[in-house]
Backbone as ProteinMPNN parsed JSONL, in Angstrom:
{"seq_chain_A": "XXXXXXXXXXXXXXXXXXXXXXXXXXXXXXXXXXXXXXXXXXXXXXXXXXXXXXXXXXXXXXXXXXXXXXXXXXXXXXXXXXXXXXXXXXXXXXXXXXXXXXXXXXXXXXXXXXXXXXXXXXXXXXXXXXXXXXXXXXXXXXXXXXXXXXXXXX", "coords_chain_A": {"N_chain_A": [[-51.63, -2.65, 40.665], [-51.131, -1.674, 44.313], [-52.473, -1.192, 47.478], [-50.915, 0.225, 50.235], [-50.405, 0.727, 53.397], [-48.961, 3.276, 55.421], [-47.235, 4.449, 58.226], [-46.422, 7.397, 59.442], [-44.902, 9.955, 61.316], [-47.383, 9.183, 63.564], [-49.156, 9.714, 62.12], [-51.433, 7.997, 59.95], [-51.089, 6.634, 56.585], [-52.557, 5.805, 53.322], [-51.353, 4.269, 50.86], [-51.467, 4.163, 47.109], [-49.579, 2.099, 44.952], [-47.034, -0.009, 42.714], [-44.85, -0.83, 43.608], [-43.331, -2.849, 46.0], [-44.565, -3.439, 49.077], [-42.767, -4.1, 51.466], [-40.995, -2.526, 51.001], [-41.772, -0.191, 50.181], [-42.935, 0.478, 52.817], [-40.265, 0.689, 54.034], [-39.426, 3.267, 53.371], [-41.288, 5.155, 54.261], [-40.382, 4.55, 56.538], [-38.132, 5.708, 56.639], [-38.2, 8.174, 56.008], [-40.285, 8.621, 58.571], [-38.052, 8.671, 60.138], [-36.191, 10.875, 59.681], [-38.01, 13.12, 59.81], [-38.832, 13.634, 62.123], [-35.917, 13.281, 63.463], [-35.199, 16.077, 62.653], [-37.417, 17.259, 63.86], [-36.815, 16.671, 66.199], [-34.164, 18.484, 66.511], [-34.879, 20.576, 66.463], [-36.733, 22.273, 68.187], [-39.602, 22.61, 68.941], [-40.619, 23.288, 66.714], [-43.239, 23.057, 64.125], [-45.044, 20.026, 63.054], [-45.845, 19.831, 60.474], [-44.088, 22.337, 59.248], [-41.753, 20.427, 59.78], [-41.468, 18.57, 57.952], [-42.015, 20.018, 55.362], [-39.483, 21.15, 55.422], [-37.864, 18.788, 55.597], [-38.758, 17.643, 53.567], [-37.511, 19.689, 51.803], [-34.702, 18.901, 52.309], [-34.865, 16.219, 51.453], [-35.38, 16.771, 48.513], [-33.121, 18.272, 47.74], [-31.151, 16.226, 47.949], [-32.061, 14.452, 46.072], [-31.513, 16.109, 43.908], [-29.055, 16.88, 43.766], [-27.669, 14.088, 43.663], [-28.8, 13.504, 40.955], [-27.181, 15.163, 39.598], [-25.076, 14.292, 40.048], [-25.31, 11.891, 38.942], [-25.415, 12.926, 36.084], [-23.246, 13.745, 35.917], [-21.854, 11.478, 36.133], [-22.631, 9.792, 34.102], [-21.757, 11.108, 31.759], [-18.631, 10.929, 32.219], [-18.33, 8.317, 31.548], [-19.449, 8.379, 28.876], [-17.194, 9.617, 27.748], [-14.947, 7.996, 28.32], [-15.828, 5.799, 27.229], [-16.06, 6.845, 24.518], [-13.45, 7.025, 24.348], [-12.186, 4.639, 24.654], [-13.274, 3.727, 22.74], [-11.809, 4.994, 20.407], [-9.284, 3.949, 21.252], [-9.364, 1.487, 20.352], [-9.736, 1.602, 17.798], [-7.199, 2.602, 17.734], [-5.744, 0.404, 17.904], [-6.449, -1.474, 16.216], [-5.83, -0.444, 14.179], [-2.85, -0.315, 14.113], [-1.878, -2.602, 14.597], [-2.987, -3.746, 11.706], [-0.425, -2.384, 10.704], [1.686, -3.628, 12.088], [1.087, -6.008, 10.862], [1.965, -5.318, 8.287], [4.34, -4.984, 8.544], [5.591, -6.74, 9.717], [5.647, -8.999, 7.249], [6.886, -7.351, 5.056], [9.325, -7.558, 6.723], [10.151, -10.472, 6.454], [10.203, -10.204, 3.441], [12.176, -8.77, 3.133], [13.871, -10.705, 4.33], [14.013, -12.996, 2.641], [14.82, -11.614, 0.544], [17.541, -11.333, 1.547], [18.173, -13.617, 1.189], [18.571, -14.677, -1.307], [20.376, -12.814, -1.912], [22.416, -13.205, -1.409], [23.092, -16.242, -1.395], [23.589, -15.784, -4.221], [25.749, -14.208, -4.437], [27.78, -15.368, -3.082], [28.032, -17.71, -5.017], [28.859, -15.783, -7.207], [31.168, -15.36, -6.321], [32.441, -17.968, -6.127], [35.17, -19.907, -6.832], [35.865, -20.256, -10.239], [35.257, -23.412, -11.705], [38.094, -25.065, -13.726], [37.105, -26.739, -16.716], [37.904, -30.307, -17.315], [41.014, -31.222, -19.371], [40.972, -32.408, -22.558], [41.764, -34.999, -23.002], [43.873, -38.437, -23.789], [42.193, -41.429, -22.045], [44.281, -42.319, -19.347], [46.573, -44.393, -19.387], [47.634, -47.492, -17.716], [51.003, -48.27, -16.284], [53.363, -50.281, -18.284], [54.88, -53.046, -17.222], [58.824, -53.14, -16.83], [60.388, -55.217, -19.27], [60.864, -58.275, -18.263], [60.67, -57.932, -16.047], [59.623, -57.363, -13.031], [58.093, -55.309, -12.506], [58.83, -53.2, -10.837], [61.411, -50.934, -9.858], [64.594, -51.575, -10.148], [66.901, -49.909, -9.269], [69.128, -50.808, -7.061], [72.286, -50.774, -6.403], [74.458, -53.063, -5.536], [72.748, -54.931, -4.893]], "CA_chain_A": [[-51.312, -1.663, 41.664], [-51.442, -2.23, 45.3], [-51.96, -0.688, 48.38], [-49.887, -0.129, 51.24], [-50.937, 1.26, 54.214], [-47.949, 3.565, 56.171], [-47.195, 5.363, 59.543], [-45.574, 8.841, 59.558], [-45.071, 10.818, 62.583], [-48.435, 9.026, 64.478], [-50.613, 9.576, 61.128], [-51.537, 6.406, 58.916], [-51.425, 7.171, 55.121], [-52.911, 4.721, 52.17], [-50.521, 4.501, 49.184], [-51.705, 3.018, 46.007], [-48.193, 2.04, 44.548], [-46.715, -0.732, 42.307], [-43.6, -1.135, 44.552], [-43.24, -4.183, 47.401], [-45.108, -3.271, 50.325], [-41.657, -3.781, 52.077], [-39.86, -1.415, 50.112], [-42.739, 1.803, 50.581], [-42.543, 1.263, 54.304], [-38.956, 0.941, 54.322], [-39.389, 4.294, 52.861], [-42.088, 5.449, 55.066], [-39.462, 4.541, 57.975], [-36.63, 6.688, 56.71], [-38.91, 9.328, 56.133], [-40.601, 9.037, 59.728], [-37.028, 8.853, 60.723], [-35.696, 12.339, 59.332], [-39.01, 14.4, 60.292], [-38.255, 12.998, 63.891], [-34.689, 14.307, 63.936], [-35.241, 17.394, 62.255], [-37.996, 17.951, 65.007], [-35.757, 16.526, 67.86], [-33.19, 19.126, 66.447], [-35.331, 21.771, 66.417], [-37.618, 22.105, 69.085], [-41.021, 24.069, 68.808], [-41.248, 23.087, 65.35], [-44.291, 21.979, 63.603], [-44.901, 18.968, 61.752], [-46.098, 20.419, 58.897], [-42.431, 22.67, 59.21], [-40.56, 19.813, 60.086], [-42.422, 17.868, 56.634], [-41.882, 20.977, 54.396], [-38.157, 21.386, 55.395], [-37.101, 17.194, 55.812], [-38.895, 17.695, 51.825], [-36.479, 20.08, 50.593], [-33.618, 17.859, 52.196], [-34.451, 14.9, 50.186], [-34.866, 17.391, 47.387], [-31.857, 18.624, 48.0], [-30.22, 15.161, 47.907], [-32.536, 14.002, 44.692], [-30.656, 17.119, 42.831], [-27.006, 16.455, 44.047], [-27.788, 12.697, 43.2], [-29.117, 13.728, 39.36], [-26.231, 16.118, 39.264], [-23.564, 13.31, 40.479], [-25.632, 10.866, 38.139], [-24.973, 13.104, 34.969], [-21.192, 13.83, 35.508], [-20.881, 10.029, 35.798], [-23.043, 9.456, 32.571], [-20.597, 12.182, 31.203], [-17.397, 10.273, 32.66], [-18.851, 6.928, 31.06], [-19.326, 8.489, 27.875], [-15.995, 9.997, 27.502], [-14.721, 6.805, 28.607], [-16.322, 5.111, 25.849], [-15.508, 7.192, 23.275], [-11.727, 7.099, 24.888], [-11.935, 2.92, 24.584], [-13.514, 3.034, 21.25], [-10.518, 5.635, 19.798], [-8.212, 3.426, 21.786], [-9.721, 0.044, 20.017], [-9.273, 1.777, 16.175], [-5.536, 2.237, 16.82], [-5.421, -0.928, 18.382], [-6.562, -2.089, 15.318], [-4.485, 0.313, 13.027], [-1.262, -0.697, 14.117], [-1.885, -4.154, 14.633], [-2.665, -3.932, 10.364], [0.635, -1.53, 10.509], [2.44, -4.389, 12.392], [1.29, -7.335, 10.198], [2.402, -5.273, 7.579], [5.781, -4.969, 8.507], [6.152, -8.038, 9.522], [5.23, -9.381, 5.612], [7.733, -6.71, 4.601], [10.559, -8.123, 7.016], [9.932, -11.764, 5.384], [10.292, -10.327, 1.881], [13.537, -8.845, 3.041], [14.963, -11.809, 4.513], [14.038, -13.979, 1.609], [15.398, -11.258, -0.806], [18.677, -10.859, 1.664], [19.183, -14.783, 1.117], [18.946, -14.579, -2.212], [21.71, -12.041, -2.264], [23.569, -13.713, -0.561], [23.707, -17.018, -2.231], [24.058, -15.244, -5.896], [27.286, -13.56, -4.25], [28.613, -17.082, -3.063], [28.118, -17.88, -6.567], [29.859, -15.479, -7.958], [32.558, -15.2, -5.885], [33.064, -19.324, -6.124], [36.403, -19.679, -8.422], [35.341, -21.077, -11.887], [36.405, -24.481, -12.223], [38.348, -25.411, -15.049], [36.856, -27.782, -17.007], [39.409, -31.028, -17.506], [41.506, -31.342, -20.543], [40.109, -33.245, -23.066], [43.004, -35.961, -22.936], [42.865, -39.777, -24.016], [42.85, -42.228, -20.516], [45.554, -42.83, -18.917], [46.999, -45.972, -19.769], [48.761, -47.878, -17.068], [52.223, -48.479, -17.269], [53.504, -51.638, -18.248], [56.155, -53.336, -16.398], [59.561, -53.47, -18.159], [60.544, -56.593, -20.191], [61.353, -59.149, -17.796], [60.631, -57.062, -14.82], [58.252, -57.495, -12.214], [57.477, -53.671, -12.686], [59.353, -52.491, -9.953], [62.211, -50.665, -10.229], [65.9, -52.314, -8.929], [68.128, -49.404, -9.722], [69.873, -50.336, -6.128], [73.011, -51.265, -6.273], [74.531, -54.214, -4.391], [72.123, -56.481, -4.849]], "C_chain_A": [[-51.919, -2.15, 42.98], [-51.946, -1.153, 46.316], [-51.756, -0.598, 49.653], [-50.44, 1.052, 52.447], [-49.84, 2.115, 55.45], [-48.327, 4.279, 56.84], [-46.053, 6.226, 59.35], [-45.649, 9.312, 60.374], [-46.19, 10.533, 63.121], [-49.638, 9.103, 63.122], [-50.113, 8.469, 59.876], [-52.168, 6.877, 57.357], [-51.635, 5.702, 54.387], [-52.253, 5.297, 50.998], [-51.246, 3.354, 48.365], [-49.536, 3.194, 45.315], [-47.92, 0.392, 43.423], [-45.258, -1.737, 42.598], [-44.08, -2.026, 46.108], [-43.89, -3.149, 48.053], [-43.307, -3.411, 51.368], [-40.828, -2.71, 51.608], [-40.519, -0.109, 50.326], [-42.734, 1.519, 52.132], [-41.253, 1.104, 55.103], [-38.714, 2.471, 54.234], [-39.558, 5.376, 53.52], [-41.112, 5.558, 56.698], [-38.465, 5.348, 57.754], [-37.355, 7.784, 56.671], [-38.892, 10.063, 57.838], [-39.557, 9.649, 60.676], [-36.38, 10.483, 60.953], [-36.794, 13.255, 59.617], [-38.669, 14.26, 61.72], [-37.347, 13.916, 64.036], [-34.855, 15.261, 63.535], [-36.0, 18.411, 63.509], [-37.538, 18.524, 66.572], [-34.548, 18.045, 67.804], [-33.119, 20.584, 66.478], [-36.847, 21.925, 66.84], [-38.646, 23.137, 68.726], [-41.473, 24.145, 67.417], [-42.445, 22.556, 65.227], [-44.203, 21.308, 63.185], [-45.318, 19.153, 60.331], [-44.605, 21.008, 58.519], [-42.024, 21.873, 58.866], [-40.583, 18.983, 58.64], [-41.585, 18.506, 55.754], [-39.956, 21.342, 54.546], [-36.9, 20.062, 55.123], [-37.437, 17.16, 53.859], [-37.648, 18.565, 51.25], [-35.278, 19.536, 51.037], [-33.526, 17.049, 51.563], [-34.341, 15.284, 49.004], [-33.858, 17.538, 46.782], [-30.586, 17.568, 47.301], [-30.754, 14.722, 46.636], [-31.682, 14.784, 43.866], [-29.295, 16.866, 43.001], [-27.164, 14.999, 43.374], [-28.387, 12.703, 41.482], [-27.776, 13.881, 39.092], [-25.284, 14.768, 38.666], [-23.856, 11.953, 39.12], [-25.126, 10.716, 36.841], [-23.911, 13.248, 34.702], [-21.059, 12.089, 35.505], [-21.28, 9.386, 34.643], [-22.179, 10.584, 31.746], [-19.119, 11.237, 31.106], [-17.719, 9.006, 31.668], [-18.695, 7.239, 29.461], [-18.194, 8.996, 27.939], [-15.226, 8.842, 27.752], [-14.521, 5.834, 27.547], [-15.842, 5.251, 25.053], [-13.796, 6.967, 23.28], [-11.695, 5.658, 24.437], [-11.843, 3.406, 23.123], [-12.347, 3.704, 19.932], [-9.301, 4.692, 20.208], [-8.082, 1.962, 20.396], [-9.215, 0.554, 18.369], [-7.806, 2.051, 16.495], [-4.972, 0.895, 17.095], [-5.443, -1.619, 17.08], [-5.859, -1.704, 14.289], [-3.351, 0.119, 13.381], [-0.99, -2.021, 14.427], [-1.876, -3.982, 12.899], [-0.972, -3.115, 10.287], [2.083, -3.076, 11.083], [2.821, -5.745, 11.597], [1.965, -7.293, 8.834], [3.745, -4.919, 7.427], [6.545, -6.709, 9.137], [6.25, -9.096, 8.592], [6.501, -8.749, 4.92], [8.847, -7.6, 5.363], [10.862, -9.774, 6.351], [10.551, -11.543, 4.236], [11.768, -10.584, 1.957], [14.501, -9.792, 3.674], [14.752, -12.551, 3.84], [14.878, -13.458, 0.407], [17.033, -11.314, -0.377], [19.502, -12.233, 1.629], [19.272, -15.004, 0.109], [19.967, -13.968, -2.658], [22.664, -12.187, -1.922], [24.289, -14.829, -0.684], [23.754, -16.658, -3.673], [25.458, -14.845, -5.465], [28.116, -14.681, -3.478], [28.63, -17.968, -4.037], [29.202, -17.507, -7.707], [31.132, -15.267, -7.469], [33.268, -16.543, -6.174], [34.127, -19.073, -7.287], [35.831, -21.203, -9.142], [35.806, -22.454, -11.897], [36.436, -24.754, -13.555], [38.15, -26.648, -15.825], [38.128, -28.755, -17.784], [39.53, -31.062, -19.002], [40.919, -32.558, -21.394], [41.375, -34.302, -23.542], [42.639, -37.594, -23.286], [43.176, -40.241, -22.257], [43.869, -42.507, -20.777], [46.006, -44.015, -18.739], [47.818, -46.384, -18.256], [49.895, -48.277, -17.359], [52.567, -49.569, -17.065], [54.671, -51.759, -17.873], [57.402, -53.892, -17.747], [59.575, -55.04, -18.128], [61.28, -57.492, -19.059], [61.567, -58.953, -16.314], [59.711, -57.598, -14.065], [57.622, -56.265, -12.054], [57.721, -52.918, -11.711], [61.091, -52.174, -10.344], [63.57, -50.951, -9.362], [66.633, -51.514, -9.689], [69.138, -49.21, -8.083], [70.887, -51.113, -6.383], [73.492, -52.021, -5.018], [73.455, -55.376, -3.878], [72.426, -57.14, -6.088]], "O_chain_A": [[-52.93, -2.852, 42.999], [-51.787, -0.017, 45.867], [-52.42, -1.359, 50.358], [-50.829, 2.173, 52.12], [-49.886, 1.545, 56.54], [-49.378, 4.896, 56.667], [-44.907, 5.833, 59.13], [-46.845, 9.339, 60.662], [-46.643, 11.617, 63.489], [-50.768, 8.618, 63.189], [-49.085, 8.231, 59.243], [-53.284, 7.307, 57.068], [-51.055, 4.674, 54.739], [-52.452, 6.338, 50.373], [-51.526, 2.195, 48.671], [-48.693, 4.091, 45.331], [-48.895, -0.356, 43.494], [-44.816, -2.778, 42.111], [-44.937, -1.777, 46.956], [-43.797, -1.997, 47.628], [-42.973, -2.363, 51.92], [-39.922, -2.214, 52.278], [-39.902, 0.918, 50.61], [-42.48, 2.533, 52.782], [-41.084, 1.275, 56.31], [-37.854, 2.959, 54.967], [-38.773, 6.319, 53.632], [-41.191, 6.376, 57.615], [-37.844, 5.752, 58.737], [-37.024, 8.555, 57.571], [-38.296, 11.018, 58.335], [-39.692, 10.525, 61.531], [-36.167, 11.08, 62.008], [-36.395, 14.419, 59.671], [-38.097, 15.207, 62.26], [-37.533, 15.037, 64.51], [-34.505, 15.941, 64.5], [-35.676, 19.505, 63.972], [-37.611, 19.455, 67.373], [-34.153, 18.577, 68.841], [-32.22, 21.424, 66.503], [-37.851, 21.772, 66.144], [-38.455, 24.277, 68.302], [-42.404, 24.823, 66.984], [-42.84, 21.692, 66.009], [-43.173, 21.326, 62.511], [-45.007, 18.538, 59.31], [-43.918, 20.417, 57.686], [-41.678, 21.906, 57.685], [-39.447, 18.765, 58.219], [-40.583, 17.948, 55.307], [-39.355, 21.797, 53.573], [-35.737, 20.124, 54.722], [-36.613, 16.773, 53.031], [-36.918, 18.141, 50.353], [-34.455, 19.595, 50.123], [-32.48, 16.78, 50.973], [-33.587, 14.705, 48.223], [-33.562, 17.155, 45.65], [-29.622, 17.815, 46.576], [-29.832, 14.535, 45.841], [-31.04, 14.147, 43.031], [-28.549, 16.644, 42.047], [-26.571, 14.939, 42.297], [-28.281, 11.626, 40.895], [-27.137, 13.022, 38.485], [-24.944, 14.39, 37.545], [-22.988, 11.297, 38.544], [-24.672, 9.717, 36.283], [-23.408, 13.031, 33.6], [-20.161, 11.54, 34.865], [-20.564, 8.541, 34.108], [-22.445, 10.332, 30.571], [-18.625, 10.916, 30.026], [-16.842, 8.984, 30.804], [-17.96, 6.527, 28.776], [-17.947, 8.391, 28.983], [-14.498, 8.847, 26.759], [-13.518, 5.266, 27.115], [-15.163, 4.387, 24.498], [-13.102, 6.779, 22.282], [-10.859, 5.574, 23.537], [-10.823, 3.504, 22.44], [-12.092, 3.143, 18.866], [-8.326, 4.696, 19.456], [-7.088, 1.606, 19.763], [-8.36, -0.117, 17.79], [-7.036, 1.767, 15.577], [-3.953, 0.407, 16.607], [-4.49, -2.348, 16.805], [-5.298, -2.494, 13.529], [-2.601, 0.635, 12.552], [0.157, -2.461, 14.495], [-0.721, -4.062, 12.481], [-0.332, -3.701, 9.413], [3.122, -3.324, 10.47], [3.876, -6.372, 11.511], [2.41, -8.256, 8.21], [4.253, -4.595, 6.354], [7.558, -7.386, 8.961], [6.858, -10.111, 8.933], [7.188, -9.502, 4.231], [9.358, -8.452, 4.636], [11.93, -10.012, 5.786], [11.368, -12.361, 3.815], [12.475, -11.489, 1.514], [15.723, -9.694, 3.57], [15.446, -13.488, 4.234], [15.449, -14.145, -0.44], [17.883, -11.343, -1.267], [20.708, -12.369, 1.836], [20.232, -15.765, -0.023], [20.55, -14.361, -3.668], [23.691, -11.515, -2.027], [25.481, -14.939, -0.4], [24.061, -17.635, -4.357], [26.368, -15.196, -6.217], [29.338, -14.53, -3.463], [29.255, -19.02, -3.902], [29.91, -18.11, -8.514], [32.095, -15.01, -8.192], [34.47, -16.521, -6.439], [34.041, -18.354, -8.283], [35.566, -22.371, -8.858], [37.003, -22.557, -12.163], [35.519, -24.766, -14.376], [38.933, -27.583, -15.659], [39.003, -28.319, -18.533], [38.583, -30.974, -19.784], [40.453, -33.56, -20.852], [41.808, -34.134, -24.682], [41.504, -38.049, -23.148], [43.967, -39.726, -21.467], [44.431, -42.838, -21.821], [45.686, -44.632, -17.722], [48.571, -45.551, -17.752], [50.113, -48.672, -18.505], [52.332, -50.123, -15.991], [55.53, -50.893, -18.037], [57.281, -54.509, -18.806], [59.043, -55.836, -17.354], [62.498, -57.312, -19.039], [62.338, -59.551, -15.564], [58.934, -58.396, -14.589], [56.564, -56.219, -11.427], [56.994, -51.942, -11.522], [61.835, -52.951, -10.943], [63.676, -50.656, -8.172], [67.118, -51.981, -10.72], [69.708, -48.167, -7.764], [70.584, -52.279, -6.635], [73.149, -51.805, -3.855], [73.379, -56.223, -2.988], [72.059, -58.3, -6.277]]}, "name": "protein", "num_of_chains": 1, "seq": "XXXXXXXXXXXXXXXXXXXXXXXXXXXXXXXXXXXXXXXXXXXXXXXXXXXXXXXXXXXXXXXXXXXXXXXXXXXXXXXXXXXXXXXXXXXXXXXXXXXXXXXXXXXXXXXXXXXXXXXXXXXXXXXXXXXXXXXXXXXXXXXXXXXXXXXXXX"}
């Protein structure tokens, strides 16, 4: 702990504090500042007054500034809870999605199966060939060259 030595309206106060020395008579200066105008603004005042009234202004502003603090720790949590409801359906219909997309698979594997069984059965049967001996070639007639001269005039 330190301390810091500040000016208020012409009187010099000793703070023990744990805060910068720049930072308590930054403090010390907004202070001096607002007893000032309050005085300037209202003439014939005391400084003790002007003290006791510039106090319940910052009061004033400490309580609006809680207030404003807890609606936004309010807002934050509702927020939250709003994400974290958001994030479980995010996640429930993502499983809802993977499981239809598993399902559409099945059915296009089952709708090609049904599809070549019925190009199956529709194919016409073939008939298996006659059980015949080979076919011999034919032999050329007797003295023939195996072509046939039925033209007349030669």
């Amino acid at each position: 702990m330190q301390k810091v030595k500040v000016s208020i309206c012409g009187r010099t106060y000793c703070l023990s504090t744990e805060e910068s020395e720049e930072y308590v008579n930054q403090l010390a200066a907004r202070l001096d500042a607002r007893i000032n105008r309050f005085m300037d603004e209202n003439p014939g005042t005391s400084l003790l007054s002007a003290a006791v009234m510039t106090a319940l202004e910052l009061s004033d502003d400490a309580s609006r500034n809680e207030d404003d603090a807890d609606n936004f720790r309010g807002q934050l949590k509702t927020y939250a809870e709003e994400a974290a409801a958001a994030k479980t359906m995010v996640d429930k219909l993502r499983r809802a999605v993977e499981g239809l997309v598993q399902e559409n698979r099945k059915l296009k594997s089952d709708l090609e199966l049904l599809t070549l069984r019925d190009q199956v059965e529709q194919a016409p049967a073939e008939e298996p060939a006659p059980e015949t001996e080979p076919a011999q070639p034919e032999q050329p007639a007797e003295g023939g060259s195996g072509r046939n001269h039925n033209r007349q005039g030669r």
